[in-house]
N, C-alpha and C positions, 0 to 999 in steps of 0.2 A: 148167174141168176139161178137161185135154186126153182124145182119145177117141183110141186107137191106129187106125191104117188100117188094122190086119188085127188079128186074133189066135193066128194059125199061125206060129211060126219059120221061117225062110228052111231049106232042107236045109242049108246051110252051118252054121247056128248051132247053138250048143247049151246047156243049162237046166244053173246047176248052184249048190250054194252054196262060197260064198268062203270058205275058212276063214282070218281074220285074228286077230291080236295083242288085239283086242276085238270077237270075237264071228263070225258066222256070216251070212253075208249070199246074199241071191240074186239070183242075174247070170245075164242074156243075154250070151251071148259069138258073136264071130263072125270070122272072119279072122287072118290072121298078122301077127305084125309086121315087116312087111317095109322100110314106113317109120316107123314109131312104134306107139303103145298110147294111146289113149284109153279114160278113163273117165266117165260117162257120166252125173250128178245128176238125178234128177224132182224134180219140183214137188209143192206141196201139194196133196194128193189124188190124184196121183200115183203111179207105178210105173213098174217098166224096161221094161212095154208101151209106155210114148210114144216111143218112140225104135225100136222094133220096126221102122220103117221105114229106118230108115238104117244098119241092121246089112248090109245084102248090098251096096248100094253104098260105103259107108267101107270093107267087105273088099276089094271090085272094085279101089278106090284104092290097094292096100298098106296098111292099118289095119288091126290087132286091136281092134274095138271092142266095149268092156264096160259095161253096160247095169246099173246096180245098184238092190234096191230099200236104203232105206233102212232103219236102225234103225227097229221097229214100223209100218214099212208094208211092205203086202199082205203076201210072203213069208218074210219078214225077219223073224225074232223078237226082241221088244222086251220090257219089263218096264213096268206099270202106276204108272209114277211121273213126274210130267212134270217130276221136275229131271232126269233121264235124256233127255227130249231140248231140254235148253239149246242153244241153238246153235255152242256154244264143244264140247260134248258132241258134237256130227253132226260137226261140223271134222273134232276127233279120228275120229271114224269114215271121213270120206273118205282120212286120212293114213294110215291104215292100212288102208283097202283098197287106197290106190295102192300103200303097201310089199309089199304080199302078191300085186300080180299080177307082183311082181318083174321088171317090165321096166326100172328106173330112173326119169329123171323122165317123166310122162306126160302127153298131152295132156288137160287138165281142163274138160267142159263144163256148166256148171251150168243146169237151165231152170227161170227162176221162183224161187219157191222155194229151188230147189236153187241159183240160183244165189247166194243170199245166203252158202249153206250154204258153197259152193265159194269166196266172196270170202273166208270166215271162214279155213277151212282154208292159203290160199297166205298170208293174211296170218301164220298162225302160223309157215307155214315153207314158201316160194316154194321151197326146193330140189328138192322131192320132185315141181315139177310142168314141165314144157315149156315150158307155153301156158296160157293162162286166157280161155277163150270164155263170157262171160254172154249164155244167149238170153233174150231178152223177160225181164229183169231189171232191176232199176230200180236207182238208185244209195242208196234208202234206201225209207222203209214206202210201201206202197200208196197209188194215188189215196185219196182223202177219199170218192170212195163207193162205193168198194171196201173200206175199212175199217170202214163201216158194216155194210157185209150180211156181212165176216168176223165182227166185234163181234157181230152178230146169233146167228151159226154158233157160235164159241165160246162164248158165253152157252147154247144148245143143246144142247151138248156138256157143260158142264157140268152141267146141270141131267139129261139123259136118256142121260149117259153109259153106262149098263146098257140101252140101248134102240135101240142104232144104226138099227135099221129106223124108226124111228118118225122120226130125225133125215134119215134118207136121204131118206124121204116127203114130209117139209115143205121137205127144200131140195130136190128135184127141182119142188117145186111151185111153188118159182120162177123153173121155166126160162121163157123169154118162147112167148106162144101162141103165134109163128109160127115155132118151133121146127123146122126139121127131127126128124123121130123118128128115135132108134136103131132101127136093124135088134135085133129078139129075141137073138140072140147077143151082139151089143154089149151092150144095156141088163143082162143079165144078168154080164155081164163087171162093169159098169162098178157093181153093187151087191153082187159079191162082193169087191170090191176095199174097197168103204168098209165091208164090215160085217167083212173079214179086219184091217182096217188100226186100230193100237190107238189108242181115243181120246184118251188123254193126248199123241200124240205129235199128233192134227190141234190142238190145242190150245195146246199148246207152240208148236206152228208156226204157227197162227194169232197168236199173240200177239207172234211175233218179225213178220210179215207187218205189222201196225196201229202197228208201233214203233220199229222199226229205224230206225240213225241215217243220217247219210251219212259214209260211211265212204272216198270216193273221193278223196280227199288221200292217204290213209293208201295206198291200192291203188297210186296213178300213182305213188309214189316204188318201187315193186315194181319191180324191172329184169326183168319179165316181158313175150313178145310177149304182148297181148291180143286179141280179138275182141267187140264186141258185136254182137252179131246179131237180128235182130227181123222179124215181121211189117211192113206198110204200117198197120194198124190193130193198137190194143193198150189192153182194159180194164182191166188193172191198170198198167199204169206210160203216161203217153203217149209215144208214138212222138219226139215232139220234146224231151221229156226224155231217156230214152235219144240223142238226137243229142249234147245237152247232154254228156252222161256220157261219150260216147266222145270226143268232144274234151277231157275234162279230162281223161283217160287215157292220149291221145294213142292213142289204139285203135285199129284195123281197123273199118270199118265196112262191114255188109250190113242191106240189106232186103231181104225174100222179098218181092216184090208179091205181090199177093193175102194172103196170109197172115196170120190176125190174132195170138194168143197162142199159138198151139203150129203155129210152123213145123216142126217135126221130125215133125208127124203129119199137117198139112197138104200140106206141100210136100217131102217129105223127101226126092226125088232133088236138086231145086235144094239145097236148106239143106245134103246130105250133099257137094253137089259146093263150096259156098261154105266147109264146114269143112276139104276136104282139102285145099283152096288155100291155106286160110290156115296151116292146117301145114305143107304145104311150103315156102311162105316162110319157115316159123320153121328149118326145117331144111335148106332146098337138096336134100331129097332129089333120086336120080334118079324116073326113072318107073319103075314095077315092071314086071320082062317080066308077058306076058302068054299 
């Protein structure tokens, strides 16, 4: 579960929902587009807080960057049914939050999760986006015991779907003893996030996570620049998978050292200066005065 570095908006940013073609969504926004618009996909269990950190530096670079949560999670109103979020269902959701922040095509980053979400949506229709950046994304389901302890989770979910707190309980209970602990602020964050966030939709998404094909033939015939981007270490997909993936992509490739599954809240000045580079290679922008 990524944990945001802060929980305060930058003064720059600002809280707002999206109103798009299908439905109502809530975005952190920050900056002009001076060089371009990126938008911004979480991961499962997720929210537009993992990226909270790279809202003032991506401004700093010329970037408008839009931070979304998804269909039924945290702020995002969804409906209690999980063919509502099919993965072909979130697509559509992304192509129509790109059309609606009406900059044209934008850069697309998807983490985790989001990024399957993000492969789904260019695969439907590459025109609506710049760039395609998968961070710590795999090129299909989760390691083997990763899909386990999701199996575990959604089996959970099913059964105490009316009961989130009881679910939150037993998977924080499996965080490892030598955990660092959240700071009181965080941990309350990070439980109102899972008891706001609708279960049909971790479950859906669970079930796309333990299953998902490989779908990377299908992407590298895309005439899209890409990026895969990742920690040095990484539990759900390995890092030398991901190397894998970017070579059959023909990709952009970054590592954040240090950083294991969520560089955008580990390391987010390095991972925001790694993304604006590789936008501007897609676009030859100038440098934005300053």
């Amino acid at each position: 579960m990524s944990k945001p570095p802060r929980l305060t908006l930058p003064p720059r940013a600002r809280a707002y929902l999206l109103d798009t073609a299908r439905g109502a969504f809530a975005v952190h926004e920050a900056g002009a587009p001076v060089r371009g618009t990126a938008l911004l996909v979480p991961g499962f269990t997720g929210s537009k807080e993992d990226f909270i950190g790279l809202l003032e530096p991506l401004a700093d670079a010329g970037y408008r960057a839009v931070a979304v949560d998804g269909r039924g999670q945290y702020e995002s109103p969804g409906p209690r049914e999980e063919g509502a979020y099919a993965l072909e269902e979130l697509a559509g959701d992304v192509l129509a939050q790109a059309a609606a922040l009406g900059a044209g095509p934008v850069h697309l980053v998807g983490h985790s999760f989001g990024g399957l979400v993000s492969r789904a949506a260019v695969l439907r229709d590459a025109s609506a986006f710049a760039s395609l950046t998968l961070m710590s994304s795999g090129p299909a389901a989760i390691c083997e015991e990763q899909q386990a302890r999701t199996k575990l989770l959604v089996a959970a979910l099913e059964a105490l779907r009316e009961d989130m707190p009881a679910v939150w309980e037993a998977m924080r209970g499996q965080d490892p003893e030598d955990a660092v602990p959240d700071s009181p602020e965080l941990a309350e964050f990070l439980r109102e996030r899972w008891l706001a966030t609708v279960p049909e939709q971790l479950i859906a998404s669970g079930r796309v996570l333990i299953s998902e094909p490989d779908r990377i033939a299908e992407l590298a015939a895309v005439p899209l620049p890409k990026l895969v981007l990742s920690g040095s270490v990484d539990y759900a997909w390995p890092v030398p998978l991901m190397d894998d993936m970017a070579e059959r992509l023909s990709a952009s490739r970054v590592i954040v050292e240090g950083a294991e599954h969520s560089p955008n809240a580990e390391y987010p000045l390095v991972t925001a200066g790694a993304l604006a580079a590789f936008w501007d290679s897609c676009t030859g922008s100038p440098e934005p005065s300053r």
